[in-house]
C-alpha positions as CSV (number, residue, x, y, z in Angstrom):
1,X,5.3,-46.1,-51.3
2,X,2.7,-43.4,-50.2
3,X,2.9,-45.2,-46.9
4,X,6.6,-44.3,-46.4
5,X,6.5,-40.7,-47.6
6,X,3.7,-39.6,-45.1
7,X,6.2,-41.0,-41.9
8,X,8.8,-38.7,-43.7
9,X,7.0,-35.5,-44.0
10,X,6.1,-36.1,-40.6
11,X,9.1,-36.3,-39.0
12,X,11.0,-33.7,-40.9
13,X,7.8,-31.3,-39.6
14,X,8.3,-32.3,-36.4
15,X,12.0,-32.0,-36.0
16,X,12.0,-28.4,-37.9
17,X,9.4,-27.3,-35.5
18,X,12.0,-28.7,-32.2
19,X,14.5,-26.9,-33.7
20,X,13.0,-23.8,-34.4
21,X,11.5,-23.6,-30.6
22,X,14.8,-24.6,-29.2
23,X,16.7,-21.9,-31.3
24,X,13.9,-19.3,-30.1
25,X,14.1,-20.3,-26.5
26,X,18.0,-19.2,-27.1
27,X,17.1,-16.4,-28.7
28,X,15.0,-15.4,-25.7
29,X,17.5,-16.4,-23.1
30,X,20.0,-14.7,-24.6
31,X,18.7,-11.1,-24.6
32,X,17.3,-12.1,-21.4
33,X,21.3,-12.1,-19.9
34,X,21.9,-9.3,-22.2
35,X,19.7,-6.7,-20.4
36,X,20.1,-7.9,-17.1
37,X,23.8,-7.6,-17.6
38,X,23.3,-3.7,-19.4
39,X,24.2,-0.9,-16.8
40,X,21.6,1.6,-18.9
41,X,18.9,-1.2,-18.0
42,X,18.3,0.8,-14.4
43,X,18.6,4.1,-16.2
44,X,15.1,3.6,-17.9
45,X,13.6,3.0,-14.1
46,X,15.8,6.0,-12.7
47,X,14.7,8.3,-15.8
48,X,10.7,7.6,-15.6
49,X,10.5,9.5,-11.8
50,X,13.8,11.7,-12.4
51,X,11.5,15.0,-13.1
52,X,9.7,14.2,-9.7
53,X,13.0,14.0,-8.3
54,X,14.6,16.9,-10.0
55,X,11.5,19.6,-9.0
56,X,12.4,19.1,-5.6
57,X,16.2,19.9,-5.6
58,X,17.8,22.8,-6.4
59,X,19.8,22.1,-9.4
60,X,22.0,25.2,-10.6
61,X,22.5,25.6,-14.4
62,X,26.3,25.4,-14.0
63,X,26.0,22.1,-12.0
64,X,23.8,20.4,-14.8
65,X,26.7,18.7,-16.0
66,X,27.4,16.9,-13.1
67,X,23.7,16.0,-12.4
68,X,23.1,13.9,-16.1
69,X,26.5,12.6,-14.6
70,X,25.6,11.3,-12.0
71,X,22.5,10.2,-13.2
72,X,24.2,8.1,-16.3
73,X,23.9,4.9,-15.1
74,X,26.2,3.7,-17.8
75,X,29.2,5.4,-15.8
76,X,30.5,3.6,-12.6
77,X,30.9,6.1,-9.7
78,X,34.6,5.4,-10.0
79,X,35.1,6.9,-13.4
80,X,33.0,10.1,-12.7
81,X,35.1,11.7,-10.0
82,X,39.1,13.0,-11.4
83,X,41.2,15.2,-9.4
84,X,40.6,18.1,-11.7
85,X,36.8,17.9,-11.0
86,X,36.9,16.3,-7.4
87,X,36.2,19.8,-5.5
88,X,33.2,21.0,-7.8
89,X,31.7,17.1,-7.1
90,X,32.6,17.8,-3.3
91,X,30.4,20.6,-3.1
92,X,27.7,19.5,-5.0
93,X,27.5,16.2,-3.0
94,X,27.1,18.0,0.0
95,X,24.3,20.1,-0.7
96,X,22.4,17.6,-3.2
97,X,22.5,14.9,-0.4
98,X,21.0,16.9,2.2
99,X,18.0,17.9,0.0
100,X,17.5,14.1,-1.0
101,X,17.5,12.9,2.5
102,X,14.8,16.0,3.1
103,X,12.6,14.9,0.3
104,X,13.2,11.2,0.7
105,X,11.5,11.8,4.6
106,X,8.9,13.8,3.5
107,X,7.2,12.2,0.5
108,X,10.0,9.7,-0.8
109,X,10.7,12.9,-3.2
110,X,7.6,12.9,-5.3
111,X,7.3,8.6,-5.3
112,X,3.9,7.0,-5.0
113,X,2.7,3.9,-4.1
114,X,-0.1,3.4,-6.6
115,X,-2.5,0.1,-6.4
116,X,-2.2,-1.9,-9.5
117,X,1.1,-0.2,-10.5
118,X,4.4,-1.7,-10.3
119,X,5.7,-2.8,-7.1
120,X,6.8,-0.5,-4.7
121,X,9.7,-0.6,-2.4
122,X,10.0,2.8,0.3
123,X,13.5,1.2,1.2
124,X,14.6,1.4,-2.5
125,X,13.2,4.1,-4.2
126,X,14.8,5.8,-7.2
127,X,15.6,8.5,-4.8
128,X,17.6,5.8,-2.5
129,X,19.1,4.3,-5.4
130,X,20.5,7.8,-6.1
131,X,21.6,8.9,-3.0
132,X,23.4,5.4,-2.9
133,X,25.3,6.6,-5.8
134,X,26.2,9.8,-4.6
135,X,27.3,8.3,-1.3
136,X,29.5,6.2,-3.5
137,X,31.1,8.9,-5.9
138,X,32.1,10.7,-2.4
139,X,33.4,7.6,-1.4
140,X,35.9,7.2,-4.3
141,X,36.2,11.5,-4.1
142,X,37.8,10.3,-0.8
143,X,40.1,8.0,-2.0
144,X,41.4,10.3,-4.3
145,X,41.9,12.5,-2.2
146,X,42.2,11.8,1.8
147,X,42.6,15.5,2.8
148,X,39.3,16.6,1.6
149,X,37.3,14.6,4.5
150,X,37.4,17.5,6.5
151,X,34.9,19.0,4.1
152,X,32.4,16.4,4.7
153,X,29.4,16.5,6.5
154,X,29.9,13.8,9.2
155,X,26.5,14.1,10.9
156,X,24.6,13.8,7.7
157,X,26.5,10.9,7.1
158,X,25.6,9.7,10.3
159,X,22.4,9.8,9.8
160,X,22.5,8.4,6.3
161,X,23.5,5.4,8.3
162,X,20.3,4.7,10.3
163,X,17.8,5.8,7.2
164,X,15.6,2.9,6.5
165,X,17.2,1.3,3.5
166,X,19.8,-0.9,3.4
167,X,21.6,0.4,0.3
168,X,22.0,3.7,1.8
169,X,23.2,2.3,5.2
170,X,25.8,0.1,3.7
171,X,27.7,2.8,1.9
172,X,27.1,5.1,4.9
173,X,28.9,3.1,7.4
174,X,31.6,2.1,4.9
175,X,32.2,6.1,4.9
176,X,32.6,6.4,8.7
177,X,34.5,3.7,9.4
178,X,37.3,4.0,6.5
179,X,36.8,8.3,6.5
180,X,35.7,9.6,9.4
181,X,38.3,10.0,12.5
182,X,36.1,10.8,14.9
183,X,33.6,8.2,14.5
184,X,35.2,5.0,13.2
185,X,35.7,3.1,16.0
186,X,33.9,-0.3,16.8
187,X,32.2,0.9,20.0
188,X,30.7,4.2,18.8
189,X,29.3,2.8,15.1
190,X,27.9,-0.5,17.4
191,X,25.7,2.6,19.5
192,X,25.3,3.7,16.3
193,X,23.6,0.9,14.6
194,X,22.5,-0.9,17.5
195,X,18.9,-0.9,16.1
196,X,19.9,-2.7,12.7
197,X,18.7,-6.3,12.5
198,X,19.6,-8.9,9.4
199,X,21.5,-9.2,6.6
200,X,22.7,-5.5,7.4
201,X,24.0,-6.3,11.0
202,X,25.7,-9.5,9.4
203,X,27.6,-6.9,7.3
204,X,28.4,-4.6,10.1
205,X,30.1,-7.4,12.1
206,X,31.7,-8.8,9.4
207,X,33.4,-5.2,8.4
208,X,33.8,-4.2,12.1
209,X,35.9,-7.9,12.6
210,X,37.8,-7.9,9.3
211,X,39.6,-5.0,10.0
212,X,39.1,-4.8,14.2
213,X,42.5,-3.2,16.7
214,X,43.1,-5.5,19.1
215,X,41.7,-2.8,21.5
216,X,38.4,-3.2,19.9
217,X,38.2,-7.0,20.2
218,X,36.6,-6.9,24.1
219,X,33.9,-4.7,22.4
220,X,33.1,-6.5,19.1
221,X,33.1,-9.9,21.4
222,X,30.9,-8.8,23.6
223,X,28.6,-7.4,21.1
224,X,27.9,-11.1,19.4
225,X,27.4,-12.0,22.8
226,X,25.0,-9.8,23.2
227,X,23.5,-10.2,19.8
228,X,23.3,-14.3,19.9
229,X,21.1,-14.3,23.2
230,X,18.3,-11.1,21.9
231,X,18.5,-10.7,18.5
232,X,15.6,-12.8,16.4
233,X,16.5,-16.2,14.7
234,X,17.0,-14.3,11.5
235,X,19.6,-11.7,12.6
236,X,21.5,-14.3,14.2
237,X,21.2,-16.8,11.5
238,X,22.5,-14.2,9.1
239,X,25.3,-13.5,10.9
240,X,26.5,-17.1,11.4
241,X,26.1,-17.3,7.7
242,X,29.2,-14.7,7.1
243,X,31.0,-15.6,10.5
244,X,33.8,-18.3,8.5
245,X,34.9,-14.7,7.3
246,X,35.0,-13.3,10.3
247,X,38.6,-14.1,11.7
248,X,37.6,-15.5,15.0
249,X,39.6,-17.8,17.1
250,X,38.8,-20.4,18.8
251,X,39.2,-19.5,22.4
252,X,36.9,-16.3,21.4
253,X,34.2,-18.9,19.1
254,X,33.9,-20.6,22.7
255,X,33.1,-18.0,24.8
256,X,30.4,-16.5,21.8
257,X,28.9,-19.7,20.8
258,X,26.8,-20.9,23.8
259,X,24.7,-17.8,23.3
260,X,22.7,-19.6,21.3
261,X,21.9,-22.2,23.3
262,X,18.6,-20.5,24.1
263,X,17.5,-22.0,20.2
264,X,17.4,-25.1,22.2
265,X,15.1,-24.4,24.9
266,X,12.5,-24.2,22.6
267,X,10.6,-26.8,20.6
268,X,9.5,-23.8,18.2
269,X,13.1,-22.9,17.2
270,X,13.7,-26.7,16.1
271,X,13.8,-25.6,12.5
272,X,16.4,-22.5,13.5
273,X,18.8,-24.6,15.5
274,X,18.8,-27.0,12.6
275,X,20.2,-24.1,10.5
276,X,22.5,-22.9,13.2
277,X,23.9,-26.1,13.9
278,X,24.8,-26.5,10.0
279,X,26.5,-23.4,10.2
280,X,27.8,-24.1,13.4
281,X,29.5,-27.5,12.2
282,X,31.4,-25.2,9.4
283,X,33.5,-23.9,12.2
284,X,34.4,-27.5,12.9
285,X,32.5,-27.2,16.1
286,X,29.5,-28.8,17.3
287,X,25.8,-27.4,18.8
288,X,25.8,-30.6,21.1
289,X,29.2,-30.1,22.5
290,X,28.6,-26.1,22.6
291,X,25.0,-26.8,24.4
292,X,24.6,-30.6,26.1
């Protein structure tokens, strides 16, 4: 009888002890999501170098308000702006941003890189992060309010656009070419961003096509041209990656496509032209027919 119990015991431990890992592997998992999914989660990052930030801007009393704005993380830059407010966050914008991109040149506005500390990213500091935010609250002030882009500072977004860091770039360029008049059009933001490379040249060809005048198409054409027989394996890669989206025709795919013929030539870019010919054969195309 002894002999039976002993199996029992044993098994009744062992199965508590499964279920109380696999309910605390939940457990974990679950507030895991949870604070990856919080909006205050980047607060606590923003918050730890915010005085750095803040001793280097001029921040009037009666603007305070708007700075903890903008810096609640737990607000989307869409529900800061109204139009009874849009012309005090105009005005702020315009002078806050031009102090950040000072700061953010100079010493990345009080942000170290310490050995041993936590990782460090000079394309994404706090200070990016909030200008990015910034860029985006005037993005929406905009759309509330078309009228008031003659009050922006088009150079300093212009420059914006070609700072080193993606996340600034992005919302930059979707400024001038949905805002700015003067310096929307496909030929004069290509000159302007002809040094990007990557993912963020993917996106600048997949805006510039997705919304492109007929009288732009020559330009935009001759630019993948021009990108597909210079640029590295991983600019051109990324932009095949988005080009389903891109709205090309066929007649235009053909002239394009045997750019990249030059992955052939090579016994080092076997591994690239493997990837481009994948992505390649989702335009219902071929690399062997494109380059026999």
């Amino acid at each position: 009888m002894k002999k039976l119990i002993i199996p029992a015991i044993i098994i009744t431990i062992i199965t508590s002890l499964a279920l109380f890992v696999k309910n605390n592997a939940n457990k974990v998992e679950s507030d895991t999501k949870n604070l990856e999914s919080t909006p205050i989660a980047s607060v606590d990052i923003i918050k730890e170098d915010l005085d750095k930030i803040e001793s280097r801007l001029t921040i009037e009393d009666s603007k305070k308000n708007i700075w903890q704005d903008l810096n609640n993380y737990s607000k989307k830059p869409e529900d800061i702006v109204t139009a009874d407010n849009k012309l005090e966050y105009m005005d702020f914008l315009n002078r806050n941003m031009v102090e950040l991109k000072s700061c953010i040149k100079k010493d990345f506005c009080g942000m170290e890189k310490i050995e041993g500390k936590a990782y460090f990213d000079d394309e994404k500091t706090p200070a990016h992060i909030l200008l990015a935010r910034e860029l985006e609250v005037l993005k929406n002030i905009l759309k509330l309010d078309a009228k008031l882009t003659e009050k922006v500072d088009w150079n300093l977004i212009s420059d914006l656009s070609l700072m080193k860091s993606p996340i600034v770039q992005n919302i930059a360029l979707d400024l001038l070419r949905n805002f700015d008049q003067r310096n929307n059009g496909a030929e004069k933001l290509l000159k302007m961003t002809q040094e990007y490379k990557g993912e963020l040249k993917a996106k600048l060809f997949l805006n510039l096509m997705k919304d492109s005048l007929p009288s732009e198409r020559r330009i935009l054409i001759n630019a993948f041209k021009d990108s597909f027989s210079k640029d590295d394996a991983h600019t051109v890669i990324s932009i095949l990656e988005k080009i389903e989206k891109m709205n090309f025709k066929k007649d235009e795919l053909l002239e394009v496509l045997p750019y990249l013929c030059r992955f052939k030539e090579s016994e080092l870019q076997a591994h690239n032209l493997k990837t481009i010919s994948m992505h390649v054969s989702r335009l219902n195309m071929s690399i062997k027919e494109i380059c026999p």
